[in-house]
LOTOR-213081 format. One record per atom (N, C-alpha, C, CB): residue number from 1; residue in three letters; x, y, z. Coordinates in steps of 0.02 Angstrom, whole numbers, plus 50000, padded with zeros to 5 digits. Glycine has a CB too. Example, Ala and Ser with C-alpha at 12.3 -4.5 7.8 and 13.67 -1.06 7.14 Angstrom:
(atom 1 "ALA" (50660 49716 50390))
(atom 1 "ALA" (50615 49775 50390))
(atom 1 "ALA" (50660 49835 50390))
(atom 1 "ALA" (50565 49776 50452))
(atom 2 "SER" (50642 49888 50354))
(atom 2 "SER" (50684 49947 50357))
(atom 2 "SER" (50645 50002 50394))
(atom 2 "SER" (50704 49970 50286))
//
This chain:
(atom 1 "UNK" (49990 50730 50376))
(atom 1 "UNK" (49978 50705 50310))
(atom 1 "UNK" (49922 50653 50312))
(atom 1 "UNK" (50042 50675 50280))
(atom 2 "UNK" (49904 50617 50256))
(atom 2 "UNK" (49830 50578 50244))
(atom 2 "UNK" (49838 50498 50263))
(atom 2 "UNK" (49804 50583 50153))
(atom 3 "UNK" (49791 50493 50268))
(atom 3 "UNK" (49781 50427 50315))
(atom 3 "UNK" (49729 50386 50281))
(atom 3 "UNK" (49755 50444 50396))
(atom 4 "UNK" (49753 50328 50226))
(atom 4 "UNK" (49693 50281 50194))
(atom 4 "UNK" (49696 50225 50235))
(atom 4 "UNK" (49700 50258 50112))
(atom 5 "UNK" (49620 50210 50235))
(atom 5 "UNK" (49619 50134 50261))
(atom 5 "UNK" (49568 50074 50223))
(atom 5 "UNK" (49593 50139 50341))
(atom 6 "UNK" (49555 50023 50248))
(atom 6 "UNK" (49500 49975 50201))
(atom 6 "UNK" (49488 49931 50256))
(atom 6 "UNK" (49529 49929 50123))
(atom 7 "UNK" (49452 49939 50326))
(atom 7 "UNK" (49433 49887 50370))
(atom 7 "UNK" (49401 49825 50317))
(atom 7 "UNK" (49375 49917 50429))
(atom 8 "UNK" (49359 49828 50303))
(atom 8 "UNK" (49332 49789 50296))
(atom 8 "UNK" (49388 49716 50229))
(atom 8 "UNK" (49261 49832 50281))
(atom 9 "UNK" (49346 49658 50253))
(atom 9 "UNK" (49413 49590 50224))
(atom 9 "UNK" (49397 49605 50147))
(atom 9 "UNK" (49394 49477 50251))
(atom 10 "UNK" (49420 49591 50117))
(atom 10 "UNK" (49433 49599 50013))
(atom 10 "UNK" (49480 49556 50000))
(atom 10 "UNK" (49469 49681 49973))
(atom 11 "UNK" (49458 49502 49929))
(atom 11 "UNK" (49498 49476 49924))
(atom 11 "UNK" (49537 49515 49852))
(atom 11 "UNK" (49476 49408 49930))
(atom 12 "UNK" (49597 49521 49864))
(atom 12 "UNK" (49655 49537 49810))
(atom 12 "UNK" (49701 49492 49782))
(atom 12 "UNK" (49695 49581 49832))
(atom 13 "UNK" (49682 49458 49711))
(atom 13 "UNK" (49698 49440 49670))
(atom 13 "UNK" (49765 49442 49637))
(atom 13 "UNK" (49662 49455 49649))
(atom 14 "UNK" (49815 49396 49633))
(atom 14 "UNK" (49901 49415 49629))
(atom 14 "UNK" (49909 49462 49594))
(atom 14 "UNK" (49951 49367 49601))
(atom 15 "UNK" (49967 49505 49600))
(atom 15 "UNK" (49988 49566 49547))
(atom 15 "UNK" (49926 49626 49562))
(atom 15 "UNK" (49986 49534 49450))
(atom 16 "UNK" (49884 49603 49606))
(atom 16 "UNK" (49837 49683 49592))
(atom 16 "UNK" (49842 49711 49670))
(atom 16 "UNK" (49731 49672 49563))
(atom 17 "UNK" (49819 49781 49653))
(atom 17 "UNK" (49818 49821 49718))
(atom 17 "UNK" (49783 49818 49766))
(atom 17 "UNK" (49813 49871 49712))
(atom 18 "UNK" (49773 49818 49828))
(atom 18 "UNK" (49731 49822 49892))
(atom 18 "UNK" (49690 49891 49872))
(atom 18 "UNK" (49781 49827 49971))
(atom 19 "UNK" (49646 49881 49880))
(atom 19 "UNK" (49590 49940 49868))
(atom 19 "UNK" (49576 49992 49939))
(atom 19 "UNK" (49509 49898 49846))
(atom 20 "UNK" (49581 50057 49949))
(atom 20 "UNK" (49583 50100 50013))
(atom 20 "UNK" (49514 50133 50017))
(atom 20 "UNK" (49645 50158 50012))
(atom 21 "UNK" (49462 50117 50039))
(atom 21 "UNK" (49399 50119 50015))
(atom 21 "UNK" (49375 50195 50086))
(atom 21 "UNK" (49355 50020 50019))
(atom 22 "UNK" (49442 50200 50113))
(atom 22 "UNK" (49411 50273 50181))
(atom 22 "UNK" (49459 50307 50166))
(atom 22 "UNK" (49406 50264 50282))
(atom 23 "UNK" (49455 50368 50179))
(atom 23 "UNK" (49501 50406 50195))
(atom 23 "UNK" (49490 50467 50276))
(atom 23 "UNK" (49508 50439 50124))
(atom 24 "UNK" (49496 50428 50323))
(atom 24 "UNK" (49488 50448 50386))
(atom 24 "UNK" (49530 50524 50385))
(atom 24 "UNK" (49517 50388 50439))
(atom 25 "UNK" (49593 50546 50357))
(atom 25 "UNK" (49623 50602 50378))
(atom 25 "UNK" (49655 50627 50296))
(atom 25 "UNK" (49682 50583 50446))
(atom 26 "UNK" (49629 50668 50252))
(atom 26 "UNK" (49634 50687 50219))
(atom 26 "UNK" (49682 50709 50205))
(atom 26 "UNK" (49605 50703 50216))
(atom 27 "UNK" (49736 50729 50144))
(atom 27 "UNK" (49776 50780 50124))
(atom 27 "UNK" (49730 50852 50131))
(atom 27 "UNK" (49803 50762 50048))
(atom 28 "UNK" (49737 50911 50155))
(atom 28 "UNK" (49707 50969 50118))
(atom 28 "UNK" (49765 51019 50083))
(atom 28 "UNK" (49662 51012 50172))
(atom 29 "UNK" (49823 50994 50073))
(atom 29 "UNK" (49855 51045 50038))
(atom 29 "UNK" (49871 51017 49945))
(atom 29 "UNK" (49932 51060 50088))
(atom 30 "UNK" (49858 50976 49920))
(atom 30 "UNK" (49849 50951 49880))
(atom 30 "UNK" (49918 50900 49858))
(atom 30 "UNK" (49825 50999 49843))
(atom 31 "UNK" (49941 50885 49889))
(atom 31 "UNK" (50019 50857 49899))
(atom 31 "UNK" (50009 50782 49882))
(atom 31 "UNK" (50056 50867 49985))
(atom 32 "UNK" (49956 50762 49915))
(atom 32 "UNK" (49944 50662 49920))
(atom 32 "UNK" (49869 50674 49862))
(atom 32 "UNK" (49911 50612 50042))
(atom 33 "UNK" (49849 50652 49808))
(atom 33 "UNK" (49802 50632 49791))
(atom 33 "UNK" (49769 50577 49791))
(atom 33 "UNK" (49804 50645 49758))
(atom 34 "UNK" (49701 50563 49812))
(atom 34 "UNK" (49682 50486 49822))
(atom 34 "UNK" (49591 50491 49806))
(atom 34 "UNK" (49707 50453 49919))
(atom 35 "UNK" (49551 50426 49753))
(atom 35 "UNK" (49482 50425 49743))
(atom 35 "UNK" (49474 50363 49779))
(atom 35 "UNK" (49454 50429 49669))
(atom 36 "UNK" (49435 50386 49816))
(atom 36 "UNK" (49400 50350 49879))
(atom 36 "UNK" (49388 50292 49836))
(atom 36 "UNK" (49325 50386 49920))
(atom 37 "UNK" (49406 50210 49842))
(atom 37 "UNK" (49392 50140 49822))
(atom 37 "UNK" (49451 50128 49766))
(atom 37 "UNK" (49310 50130 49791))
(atom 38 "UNK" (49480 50180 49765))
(atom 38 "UNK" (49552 50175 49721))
(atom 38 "UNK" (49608 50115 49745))
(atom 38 "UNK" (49595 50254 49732))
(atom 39 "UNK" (49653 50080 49732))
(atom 39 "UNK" (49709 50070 49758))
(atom 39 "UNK" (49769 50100 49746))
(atom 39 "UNK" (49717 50021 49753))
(atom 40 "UNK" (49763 50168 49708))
(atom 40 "UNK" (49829 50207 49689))
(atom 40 "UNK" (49828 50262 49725))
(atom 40 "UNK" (49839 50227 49615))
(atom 41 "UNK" (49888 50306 49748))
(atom 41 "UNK" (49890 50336 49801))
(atom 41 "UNK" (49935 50379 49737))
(atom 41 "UNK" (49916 50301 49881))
(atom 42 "UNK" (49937 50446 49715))
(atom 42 "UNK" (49981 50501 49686))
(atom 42 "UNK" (49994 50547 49745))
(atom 42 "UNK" (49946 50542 49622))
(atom 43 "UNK" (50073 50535 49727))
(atom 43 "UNK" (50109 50600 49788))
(atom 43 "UNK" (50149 50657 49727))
(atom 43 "UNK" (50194 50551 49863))
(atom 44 "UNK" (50149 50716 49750))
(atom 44 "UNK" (50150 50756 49703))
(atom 44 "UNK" (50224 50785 49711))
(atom 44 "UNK" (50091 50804 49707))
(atom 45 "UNK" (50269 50826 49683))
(atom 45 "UNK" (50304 50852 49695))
(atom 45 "UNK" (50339 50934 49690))
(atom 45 "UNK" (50318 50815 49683))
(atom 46 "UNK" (50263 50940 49733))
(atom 46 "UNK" (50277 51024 49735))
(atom 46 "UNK" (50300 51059 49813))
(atom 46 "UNK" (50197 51064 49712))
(atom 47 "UNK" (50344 51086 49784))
(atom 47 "UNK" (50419 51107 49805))
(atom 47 "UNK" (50473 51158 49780))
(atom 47 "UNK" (50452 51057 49798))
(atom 48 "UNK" (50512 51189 49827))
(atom 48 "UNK" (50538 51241 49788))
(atom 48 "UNK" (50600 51192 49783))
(atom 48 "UNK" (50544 51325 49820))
(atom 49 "UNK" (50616 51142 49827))
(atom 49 "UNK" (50671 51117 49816))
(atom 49 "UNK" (50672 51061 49738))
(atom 49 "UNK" (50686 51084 49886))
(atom 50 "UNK" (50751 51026 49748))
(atom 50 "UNK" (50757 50978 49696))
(atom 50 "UNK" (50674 50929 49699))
(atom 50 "UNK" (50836 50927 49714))
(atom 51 "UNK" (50684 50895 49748))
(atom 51 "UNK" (50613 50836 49756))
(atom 51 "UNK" (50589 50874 49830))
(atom 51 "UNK" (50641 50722 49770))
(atom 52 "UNK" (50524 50812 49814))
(atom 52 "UNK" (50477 50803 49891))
(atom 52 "UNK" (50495 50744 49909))
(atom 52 "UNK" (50389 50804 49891))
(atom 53 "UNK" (50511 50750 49946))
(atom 53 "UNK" (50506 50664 50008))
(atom 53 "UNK" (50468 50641 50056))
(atom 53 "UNK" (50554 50653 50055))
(atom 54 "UNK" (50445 50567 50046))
(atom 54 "UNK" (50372 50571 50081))
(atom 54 "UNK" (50384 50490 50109))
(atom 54 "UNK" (50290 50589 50018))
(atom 55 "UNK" (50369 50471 50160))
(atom 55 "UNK" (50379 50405 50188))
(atom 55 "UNK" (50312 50383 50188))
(atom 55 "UNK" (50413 50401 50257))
(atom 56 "UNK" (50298 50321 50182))
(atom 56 "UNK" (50249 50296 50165))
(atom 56 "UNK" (50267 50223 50196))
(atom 56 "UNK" (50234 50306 50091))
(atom 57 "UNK" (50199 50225 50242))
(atom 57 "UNK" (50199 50167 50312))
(atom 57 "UNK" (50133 50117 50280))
(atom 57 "UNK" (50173 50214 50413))
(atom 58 "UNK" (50134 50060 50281))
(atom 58 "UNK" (50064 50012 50270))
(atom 58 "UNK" (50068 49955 50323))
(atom 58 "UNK" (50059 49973 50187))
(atom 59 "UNK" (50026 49937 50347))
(atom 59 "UNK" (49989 49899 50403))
(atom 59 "UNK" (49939 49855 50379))
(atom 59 "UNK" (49954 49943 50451))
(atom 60 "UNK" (49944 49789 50389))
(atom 60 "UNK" (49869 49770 50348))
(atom 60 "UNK" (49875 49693 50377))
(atom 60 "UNK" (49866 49778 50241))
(atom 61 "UNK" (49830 49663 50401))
(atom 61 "UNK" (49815 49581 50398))
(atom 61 "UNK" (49810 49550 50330))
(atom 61 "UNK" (49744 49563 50433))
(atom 62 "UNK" (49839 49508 50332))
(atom 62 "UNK" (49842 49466 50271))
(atom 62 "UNK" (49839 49390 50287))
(atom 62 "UNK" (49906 49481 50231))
(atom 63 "UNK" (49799 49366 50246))
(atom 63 "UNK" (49806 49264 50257))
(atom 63 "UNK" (49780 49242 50173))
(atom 63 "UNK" (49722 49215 50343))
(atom 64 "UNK" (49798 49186 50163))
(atom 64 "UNK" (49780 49165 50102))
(atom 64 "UNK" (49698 49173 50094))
(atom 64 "UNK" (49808 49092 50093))
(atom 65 "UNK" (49667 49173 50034))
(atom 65 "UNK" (49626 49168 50018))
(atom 65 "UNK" (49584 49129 50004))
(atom 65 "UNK" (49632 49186 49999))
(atom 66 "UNK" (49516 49097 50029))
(atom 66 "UNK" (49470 49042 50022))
(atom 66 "UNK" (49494 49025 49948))
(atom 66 "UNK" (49385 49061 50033))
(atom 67 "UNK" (49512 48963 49939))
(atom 67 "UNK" (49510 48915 49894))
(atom 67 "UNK" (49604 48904 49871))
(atom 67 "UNK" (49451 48943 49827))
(atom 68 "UNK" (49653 48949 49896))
(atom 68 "UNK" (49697 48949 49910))
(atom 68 "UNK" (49748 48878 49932))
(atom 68 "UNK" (49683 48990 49942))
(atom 69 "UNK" (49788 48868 49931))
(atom 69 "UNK" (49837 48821 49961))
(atom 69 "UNK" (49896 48868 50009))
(atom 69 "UNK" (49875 48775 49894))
(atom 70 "UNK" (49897 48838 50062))
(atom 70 "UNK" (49960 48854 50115))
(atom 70 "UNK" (50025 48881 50066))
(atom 70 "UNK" (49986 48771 50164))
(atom 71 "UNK" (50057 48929 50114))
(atom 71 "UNK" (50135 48925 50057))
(atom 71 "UNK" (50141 48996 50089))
(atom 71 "UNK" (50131 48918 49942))
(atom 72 "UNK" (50193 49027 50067))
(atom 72 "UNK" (50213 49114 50055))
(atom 72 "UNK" (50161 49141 50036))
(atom 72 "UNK" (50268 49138 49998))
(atom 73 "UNK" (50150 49206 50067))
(atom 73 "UNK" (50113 49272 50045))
(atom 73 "UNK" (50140 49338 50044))
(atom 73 "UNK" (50063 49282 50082))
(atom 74 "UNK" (50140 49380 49990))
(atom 74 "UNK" (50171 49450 50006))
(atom 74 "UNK" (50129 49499 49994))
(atom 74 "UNK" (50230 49467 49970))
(atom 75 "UNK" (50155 49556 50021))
(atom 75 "UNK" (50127 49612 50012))
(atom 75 "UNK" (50173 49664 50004))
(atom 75 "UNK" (50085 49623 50059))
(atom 76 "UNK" (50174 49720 49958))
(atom 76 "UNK" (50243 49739 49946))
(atom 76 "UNK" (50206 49842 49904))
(atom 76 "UNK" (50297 49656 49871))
(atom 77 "UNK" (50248 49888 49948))
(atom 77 "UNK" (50221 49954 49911))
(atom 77 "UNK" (50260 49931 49832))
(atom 77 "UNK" (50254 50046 49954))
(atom 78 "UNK" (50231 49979 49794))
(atom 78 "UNK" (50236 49999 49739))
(atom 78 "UNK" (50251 50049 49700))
(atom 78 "UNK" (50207 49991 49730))
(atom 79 "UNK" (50294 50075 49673))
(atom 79 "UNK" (50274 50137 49660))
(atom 79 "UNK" (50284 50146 49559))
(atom 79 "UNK" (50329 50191 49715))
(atom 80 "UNK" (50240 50167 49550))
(atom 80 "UNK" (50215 50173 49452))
(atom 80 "UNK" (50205 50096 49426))
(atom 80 "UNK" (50296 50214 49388))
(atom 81 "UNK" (50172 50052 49487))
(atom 81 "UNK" (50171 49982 49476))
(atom 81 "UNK" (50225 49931 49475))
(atom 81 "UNK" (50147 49978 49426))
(atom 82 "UNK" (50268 49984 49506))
(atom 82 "UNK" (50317 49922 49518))
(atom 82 "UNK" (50331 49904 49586))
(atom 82 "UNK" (50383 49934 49488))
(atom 83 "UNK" (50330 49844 49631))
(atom 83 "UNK" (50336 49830 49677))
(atom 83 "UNK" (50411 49863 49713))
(atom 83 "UNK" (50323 49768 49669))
(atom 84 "UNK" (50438 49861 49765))
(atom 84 "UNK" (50500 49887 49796))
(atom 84 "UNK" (50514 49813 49850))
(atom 84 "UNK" (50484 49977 49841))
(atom 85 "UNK" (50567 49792 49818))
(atom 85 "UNK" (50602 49736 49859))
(atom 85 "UNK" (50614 49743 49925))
(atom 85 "UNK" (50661 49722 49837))
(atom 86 "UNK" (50615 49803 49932))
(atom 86 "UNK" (50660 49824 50006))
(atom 86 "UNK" (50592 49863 50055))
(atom 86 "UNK" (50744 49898 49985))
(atom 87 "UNK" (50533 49868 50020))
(atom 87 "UNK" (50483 49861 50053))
(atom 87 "UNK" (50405 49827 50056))
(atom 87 "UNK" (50485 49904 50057))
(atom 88 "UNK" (50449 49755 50048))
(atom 88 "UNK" (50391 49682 50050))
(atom 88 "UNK" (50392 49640 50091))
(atom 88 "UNK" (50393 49635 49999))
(atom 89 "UNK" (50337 49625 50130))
(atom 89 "UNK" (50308 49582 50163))
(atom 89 "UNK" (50301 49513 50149))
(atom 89 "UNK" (50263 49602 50171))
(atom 90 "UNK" (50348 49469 50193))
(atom 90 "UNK" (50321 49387 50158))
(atom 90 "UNK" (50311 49349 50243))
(atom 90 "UNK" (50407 49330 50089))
(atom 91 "UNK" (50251 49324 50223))
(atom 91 "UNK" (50224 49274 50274))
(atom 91 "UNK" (50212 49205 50259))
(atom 91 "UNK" (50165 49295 50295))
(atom 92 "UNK" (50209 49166 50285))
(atom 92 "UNK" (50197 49096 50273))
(atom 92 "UNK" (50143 49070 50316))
(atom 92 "UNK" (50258 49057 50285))
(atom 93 "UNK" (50070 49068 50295))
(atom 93 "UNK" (50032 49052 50345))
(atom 93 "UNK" (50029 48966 50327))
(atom 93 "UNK" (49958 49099 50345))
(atom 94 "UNK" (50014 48929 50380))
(atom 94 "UNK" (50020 48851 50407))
(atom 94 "UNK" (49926 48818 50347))
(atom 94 "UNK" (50009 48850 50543))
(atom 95 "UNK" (49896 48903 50357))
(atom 95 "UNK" (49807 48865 50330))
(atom 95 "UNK" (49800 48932 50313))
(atom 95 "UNK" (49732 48823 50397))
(atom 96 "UNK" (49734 48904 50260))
(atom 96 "UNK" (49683 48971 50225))
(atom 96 "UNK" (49669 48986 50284))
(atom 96 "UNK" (49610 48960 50171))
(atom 97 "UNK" (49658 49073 50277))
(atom 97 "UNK" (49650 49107 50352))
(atom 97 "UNK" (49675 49114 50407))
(atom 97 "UNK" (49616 49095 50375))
(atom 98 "UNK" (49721 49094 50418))
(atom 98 "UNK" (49750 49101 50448))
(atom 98 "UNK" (49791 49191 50458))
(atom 98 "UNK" (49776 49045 50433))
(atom 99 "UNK" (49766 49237 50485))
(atom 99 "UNK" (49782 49281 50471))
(atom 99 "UNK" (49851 49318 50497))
(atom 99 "UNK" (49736 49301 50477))
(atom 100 "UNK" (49918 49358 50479))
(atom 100 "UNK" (49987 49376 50502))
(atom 100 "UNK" (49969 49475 50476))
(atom 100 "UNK" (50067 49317 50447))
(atom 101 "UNK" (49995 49511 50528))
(atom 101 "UNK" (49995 49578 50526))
(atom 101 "UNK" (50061 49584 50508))
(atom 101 "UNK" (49972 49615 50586))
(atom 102 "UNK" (50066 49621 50441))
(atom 102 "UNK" (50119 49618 50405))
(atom 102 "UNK" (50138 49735 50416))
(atom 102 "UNK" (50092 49568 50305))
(atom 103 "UNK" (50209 49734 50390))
(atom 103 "UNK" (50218 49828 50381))
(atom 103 "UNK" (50276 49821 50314))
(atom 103 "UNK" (50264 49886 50476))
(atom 104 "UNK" (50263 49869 50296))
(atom 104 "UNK" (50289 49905 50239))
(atom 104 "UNK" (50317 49975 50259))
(atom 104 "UNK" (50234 49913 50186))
(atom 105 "UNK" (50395 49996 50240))
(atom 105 "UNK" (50394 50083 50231))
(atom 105 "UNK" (50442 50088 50211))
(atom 105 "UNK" (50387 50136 50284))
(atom 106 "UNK" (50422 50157 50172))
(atom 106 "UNK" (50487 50170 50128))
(atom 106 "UNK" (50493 50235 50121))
(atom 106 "UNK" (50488 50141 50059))
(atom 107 "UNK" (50564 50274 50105))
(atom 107 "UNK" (50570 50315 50091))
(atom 107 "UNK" (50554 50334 50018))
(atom 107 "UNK" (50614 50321 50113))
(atom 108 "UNK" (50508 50391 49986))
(atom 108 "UNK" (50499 50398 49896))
(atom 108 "UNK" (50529 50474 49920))
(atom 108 "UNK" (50395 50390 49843))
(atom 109 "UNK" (50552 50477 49864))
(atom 109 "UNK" (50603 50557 49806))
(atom 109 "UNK" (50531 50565 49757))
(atom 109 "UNK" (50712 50520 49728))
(atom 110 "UNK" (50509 50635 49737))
(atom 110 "UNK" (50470 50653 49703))
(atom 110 "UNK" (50502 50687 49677))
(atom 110 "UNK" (50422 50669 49720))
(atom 111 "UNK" (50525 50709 49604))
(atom 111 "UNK" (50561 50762 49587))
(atom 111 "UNK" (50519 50805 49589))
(atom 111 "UNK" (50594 50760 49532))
(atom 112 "UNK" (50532 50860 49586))
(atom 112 "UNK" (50494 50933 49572))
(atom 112 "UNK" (50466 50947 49504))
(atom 112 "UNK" (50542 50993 49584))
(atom 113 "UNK" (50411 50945 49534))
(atom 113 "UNK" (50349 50961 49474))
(atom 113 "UNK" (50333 50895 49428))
(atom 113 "UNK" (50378 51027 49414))
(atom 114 "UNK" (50333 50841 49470))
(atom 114 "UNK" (50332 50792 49441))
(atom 114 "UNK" (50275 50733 49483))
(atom 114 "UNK" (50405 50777 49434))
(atom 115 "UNK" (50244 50696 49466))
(atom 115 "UNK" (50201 50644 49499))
(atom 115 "UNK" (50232 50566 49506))
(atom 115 "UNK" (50135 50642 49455))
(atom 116 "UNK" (50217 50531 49551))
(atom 116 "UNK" (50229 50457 49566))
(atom 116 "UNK" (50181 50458 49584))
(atom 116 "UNK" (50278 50424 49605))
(atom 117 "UNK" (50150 50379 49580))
(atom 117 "UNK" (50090 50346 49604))
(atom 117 "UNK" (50112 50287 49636))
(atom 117 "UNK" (50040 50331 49551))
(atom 118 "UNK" (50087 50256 49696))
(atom 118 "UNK" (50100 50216 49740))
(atom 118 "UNK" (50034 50178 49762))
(atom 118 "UNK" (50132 50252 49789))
(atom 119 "UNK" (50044 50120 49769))
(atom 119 "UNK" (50002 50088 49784))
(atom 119 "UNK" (50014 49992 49845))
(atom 119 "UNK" (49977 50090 49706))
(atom 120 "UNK" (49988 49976 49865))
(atom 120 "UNK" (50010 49932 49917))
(atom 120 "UNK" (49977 49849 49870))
(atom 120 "UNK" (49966 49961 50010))
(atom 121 "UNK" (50029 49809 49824))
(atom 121 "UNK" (50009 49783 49782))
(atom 121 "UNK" (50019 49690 49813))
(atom 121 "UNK" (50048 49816 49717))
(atom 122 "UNK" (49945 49661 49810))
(atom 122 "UNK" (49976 49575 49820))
(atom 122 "UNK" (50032 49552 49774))
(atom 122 "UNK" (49915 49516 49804))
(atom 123 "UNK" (50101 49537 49800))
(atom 123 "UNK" (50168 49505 49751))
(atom 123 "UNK" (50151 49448 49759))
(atom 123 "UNK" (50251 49516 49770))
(atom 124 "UNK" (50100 49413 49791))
(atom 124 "UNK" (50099 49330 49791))
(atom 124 "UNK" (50081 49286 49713))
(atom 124 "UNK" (50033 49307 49851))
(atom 125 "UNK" (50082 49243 49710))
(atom 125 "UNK" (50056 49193 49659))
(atom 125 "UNK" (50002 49167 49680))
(atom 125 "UNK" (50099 49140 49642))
(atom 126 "UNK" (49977 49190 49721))
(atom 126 "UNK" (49873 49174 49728))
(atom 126 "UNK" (49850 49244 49772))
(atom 126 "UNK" (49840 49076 49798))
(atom 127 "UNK" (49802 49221 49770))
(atom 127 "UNK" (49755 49285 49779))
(atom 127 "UNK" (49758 49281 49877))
(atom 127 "UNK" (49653 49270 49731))
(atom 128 "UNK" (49759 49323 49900))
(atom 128 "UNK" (49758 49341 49967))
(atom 128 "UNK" (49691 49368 50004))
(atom 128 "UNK" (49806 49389 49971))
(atom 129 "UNK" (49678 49372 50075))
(atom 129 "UNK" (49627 49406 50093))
(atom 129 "UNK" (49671 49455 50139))
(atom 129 "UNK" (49567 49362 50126))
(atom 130 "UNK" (49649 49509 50114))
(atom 130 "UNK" (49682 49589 50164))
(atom 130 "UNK" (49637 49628 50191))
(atom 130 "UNK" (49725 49649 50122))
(atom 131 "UNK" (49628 49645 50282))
(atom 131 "UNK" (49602 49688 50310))
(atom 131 "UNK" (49648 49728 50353))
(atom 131 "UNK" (49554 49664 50338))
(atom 132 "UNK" (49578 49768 50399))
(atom 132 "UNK" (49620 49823 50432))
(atom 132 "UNK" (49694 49856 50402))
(atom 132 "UNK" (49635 49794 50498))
(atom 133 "UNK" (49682 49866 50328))
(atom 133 "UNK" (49735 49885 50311))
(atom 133 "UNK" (49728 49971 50311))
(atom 133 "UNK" (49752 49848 50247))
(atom 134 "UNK" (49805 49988 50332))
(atom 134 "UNK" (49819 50061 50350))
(atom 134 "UNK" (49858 50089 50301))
(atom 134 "UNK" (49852 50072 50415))
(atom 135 "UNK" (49860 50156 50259))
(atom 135 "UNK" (49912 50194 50253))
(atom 135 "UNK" (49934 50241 50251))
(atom 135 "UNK" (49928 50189 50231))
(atom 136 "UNK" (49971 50268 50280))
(atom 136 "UNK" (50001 50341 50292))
(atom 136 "UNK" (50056 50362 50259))
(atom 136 "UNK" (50020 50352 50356))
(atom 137 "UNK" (50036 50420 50259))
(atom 137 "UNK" (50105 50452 50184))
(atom 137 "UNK" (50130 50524 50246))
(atom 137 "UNK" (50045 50503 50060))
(atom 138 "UNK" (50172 50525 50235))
(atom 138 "UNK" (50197 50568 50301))
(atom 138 "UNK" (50258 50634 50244))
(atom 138 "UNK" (50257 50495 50380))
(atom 139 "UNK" (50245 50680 50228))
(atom 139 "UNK" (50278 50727 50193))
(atom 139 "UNK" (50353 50741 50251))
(atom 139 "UNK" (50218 50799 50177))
(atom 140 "UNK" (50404 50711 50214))
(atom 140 "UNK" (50457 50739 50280))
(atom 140 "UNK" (50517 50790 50264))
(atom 140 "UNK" (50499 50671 50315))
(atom 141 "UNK" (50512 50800 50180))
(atom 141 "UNK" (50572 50850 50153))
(atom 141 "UNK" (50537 50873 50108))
(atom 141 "UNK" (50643 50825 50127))
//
């Protein structure tokens, strides 16, 4: 299955998405949809069964953002814009820049014949800096 990434540092602004600006390993069966500099990821649910099930792994450095104050930072998937409690990242860096390699994964249900969109969203109350961020969507039912 497809493989987005965004080496390069970006700063992301609270409540908004990390932007996936590569796509090193493509979907080719049309299952994961993704536009290159997007931060929304559509997984599809075509299937003869009830749903598709698709695990979805994220990897990414994170540290507060120049002009920032010390405190908590999160990073948390999403799915139709809503964050998932049970797959968020919280760090506490000591200084701006200070950078912590944070993971995310979760199991998503796609019903059949139906779309979700997912995306890897800053939950903090200031804006963050995120690199080397990874994500993989892995089709497993």
């Amino acid at each position: 299955m497809p493989e987005f990434t965004a080496n390069a540092a970006q700063t992301v602004s609270a409540g908004q998405n990390v932007l996936l600006t590569e796509t090193p390993i493509p979907c080719t069966r049309g299952y994961v949809c993704h536009r290159a500099g997007s931060g929304i990821i559509t997984l599809r649910g075509i299937t003869n069964q009830c749903r598709a099930r698709y695990r979805v792994s994220a990897d990414a450095n994170i540290a507060i953002a120049t002009g920032g104050t010390a405190g908590p930072i999160s990073l948390a998937l999403a799915i139709t814009g809503e964050p998932l409690a049970s797959a968020t990242a919280i760090v506490t860096p000591a200084a701006v820049g200070d950078l912590f390699n944070v993971h995310v994964d979760a199991l998503i249900d796609v019903p059949k014949g139906c779309c979700l969109t997912i995306a890897l969203e800053n939950t903090s109350t200031q804006a963050i800096t995120a690199q080397n961020v990874n994500v993989i969507v892995d089709r497993v039912a």
